[in-house]
C-alpha positions in Angstrom: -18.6 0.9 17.8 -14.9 1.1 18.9 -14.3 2.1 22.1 -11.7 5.3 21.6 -8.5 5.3 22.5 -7.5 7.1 25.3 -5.7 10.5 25.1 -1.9 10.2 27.2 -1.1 12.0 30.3 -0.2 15.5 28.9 -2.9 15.3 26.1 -1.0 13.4 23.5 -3.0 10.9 21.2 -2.5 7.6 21.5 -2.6 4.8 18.6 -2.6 1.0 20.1 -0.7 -1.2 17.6 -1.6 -5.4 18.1 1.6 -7.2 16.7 0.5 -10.3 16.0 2.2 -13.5 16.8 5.2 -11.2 17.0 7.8 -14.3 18.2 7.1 -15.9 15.2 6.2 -14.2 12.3 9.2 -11.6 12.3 11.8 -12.7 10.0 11.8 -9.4 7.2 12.8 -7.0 10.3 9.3 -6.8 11.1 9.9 -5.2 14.7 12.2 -2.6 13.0 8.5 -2.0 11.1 7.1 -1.2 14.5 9.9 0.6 15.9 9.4 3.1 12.5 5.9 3.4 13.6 6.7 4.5 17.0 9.6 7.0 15.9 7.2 8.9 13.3 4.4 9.0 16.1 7.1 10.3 18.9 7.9 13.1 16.9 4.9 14.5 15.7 4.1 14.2 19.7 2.1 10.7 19.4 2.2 8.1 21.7 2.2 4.8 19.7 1.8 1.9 22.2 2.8 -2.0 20.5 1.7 -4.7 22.5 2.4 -8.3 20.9 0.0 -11.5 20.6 0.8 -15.4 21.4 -1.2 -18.4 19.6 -4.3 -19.2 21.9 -4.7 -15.5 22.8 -7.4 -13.6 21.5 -8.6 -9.6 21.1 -11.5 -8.1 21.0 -12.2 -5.9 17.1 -12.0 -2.1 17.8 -9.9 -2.2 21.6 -6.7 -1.5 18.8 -6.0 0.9 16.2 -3.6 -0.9 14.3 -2.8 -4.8 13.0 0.6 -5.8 11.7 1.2 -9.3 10.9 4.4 -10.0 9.6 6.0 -13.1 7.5 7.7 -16.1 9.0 9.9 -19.1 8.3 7.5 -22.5 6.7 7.0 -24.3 9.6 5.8 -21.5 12.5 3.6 -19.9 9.0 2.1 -23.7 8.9 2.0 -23.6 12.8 0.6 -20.2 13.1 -1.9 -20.8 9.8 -4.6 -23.1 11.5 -4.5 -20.7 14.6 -5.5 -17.3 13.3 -8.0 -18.6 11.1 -9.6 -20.4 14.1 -8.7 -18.3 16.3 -8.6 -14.8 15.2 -10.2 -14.6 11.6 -13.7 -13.3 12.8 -12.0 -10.4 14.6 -9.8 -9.2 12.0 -12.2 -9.1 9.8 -14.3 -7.3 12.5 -11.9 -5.0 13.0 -11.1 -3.9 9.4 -15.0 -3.3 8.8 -14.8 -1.1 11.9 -12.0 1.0 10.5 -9.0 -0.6 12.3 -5.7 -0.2 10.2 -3.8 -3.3 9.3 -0.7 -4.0 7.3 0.5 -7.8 6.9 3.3 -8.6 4.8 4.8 -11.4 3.0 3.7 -14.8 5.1 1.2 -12.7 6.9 -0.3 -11.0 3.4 -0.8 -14.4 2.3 -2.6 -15.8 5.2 -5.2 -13.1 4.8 -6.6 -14.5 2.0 -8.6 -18.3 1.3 -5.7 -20.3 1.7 -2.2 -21.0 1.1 -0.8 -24.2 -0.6 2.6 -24.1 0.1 5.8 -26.0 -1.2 5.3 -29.2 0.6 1.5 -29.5 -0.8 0.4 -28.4 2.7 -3.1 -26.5 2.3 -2.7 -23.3 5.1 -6.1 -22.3 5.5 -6.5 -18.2 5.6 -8.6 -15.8 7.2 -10.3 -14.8 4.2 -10.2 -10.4 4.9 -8.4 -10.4 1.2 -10.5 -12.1 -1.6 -7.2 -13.8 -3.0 -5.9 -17.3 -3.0 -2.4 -18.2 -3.0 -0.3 -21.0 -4.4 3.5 -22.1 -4.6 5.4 -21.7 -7.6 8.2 -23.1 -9.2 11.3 -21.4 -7.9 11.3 -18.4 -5.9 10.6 -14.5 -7.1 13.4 -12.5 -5.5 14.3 -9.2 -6.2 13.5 -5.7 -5.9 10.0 -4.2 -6.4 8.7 -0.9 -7.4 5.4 0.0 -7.8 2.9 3.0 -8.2 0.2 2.7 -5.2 -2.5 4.7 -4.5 -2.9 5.6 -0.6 -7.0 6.9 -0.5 -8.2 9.3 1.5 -8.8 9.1 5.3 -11.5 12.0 6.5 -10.6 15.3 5.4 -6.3 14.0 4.6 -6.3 14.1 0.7 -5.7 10.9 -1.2 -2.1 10.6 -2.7 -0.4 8.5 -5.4 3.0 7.2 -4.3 5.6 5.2 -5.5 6.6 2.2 -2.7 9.8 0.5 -3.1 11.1 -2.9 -1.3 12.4 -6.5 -1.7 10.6 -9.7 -2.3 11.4 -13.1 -1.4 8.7 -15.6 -1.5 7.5 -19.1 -3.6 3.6 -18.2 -3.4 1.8 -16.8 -6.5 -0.8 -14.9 -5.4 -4.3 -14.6 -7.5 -6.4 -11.5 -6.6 -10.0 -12.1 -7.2 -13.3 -10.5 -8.3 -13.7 -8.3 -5.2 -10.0 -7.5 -4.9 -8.3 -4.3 -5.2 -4.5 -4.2 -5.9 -2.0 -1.8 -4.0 -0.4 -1.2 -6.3 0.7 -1.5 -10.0 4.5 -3.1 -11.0 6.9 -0.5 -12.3 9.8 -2.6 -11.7 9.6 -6.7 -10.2 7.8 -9.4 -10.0 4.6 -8.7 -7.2 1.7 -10.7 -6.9 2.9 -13.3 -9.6 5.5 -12.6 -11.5 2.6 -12.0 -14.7 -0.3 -9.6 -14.0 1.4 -6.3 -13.4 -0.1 -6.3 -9.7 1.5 -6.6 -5.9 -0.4 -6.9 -2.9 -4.2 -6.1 -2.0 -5.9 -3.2 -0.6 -9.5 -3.4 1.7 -10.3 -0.2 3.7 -7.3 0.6 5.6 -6.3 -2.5 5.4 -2.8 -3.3 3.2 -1.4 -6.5 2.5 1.8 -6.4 0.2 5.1 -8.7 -0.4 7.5 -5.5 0.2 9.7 -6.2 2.7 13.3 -5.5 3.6 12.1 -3.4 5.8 9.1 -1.8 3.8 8.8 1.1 6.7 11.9 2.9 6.6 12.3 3.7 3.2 8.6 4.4 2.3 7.6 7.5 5.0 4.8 8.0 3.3 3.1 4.3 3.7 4.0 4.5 7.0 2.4 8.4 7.7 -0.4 6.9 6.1 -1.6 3.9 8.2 -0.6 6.1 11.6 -2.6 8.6 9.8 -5.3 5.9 9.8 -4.4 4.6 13.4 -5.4 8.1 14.4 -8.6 8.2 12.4 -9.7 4.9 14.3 -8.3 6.3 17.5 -9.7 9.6 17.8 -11.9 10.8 14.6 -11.2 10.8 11.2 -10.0 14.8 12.3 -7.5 13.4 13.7 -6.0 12.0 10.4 -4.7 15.6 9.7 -2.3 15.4 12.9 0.1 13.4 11.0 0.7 16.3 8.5 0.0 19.1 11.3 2.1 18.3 14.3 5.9 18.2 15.0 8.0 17.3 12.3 10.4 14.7 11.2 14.3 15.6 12.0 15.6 16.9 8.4 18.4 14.5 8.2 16.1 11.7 8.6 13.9 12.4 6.1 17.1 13.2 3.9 18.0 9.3 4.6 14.5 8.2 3.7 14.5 9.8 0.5 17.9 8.5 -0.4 16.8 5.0 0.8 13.3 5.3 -1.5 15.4 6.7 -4.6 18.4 3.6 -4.3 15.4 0.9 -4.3 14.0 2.0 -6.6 16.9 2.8 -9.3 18.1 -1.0 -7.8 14.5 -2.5 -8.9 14.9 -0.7 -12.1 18.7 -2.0 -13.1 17.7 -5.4 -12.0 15.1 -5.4 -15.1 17.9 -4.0 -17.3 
């Protein structure tokens, strides 16, 4: 058992998000991710507390509410490969059985799975949370992405079928396996592999996707969803409902984050004529 988060001076909840190897695996504005995070908690009246993690550091499964690990340039993913499998793989996986939210994109989706063999024939070993294997391609997918995901429930907060929008950039061609359950399915882009019709995984609460660009920003409702989640883990799947319930988000922002979702997608769309 978790232990649960504490509530903040005042009696606001609290959500601890573990940023993991955050100097290195940042390059798709993966602290603008986090910084999302905490502006959607602030003003529904949620604390959201990011603490980052270096190689040789460890955590403990259930002292954190949330995971993000984010994509980084070849040499610090090969670097930071070999670590978090030694090091950390055991306690992911730990914590995602427990109920801890986790979202890992591009570099980091891929580490989540067996392995990675990368351009330069390099085998990057994974973690093995995501039953999905990943190999480089010839030439790069690039492009924007649009895809119909379904977000389940968490406690008594309904289920919802969404569309999620973003850009991808990456060699690897990703296999899901027998065990595997997409995010979601392609409307528009390449995903996964360029051929099945999928992009990224799904375990839990745990999300794994190639959307980047920043993913956050323009898709509010991922984002409500795994602090919705956060919450559950932090203070009873009750608490899921606060993200629907308290505060609200400032009218012209969510004006801009509709506008944002609408022009990724229509780009996605008009890149596959």
């Amino acid at each position: 058992m978790s232990e649960p988060s504490p509530i903040s001076a005042g009696g606001r909840p609290r959500v601890r998000v573990l940023h993991l190897y955050d100097r290195y695996l940042n390059i798709y504005a993966d602290r603008g991710n986090m910084q999302v995070l905490t502006a959607r908690g602030a003003w529904r009246g949620i604390d959201v507390e990011v603490r980052g993690l270096e190689p040789g550091e460890h955590f403990t499964p259930g002292e954190h509410d949330l995971i993000y690990v984010g994509g980084g340039q070849d040499r610090d993913q090969q670097m930071i490969a070999e670590r978090m499998s030694e090091d950390l793989g055991p306690a992911i996986k730990a914590a995602v059985e427990e109920g801890t939210a986790l979202l890992a994109v591009c570099g980091g989706y891929q580490l989540l799975g067996s392995h990675y063999l990368d351009t330069t024939g390099v085998h990057q070993p994974g973690v093995g949370l995501f039953d999905l294997s990943t190999e480089a391609g010839d030439g790069r997918l690039i492009g924007n992405v649009a895809i119909e995901a379904e977000l389940p429930a968490i406690g008594a907060r309904a289920a919802s079928t969404t569309t999620i929008a973003g850009f991808e950039n990456h060699a690897g061609r990703t296999s899901l396996g027998a065990s595997a359950r997409p995010l979601g399915s392609v409307l528009h882009g390449n995903g996964n592999d360029g051929r099945s019709g999928f992009e990224g995984c799904r375990l839990h609460h745990a999300i794994g996707t190639y959307l980047h660009g920043p993913l956050l920003p323009r898709n509010p409702e991922l984002a409500d969803w795994l602090l919705a989640a956060a919450l559950a883990h932090a203070h009873g799947t009750d608490a899921a409902l606060l993200i629907d319930q308290v505060g609200t988000v400032p009218p012209a922002v969510a004006a801009l984050e509709r506008r944002a979702l609408d022009t990724s997608v229509a780009r996605a769309r008009a890149e596959r004529g």
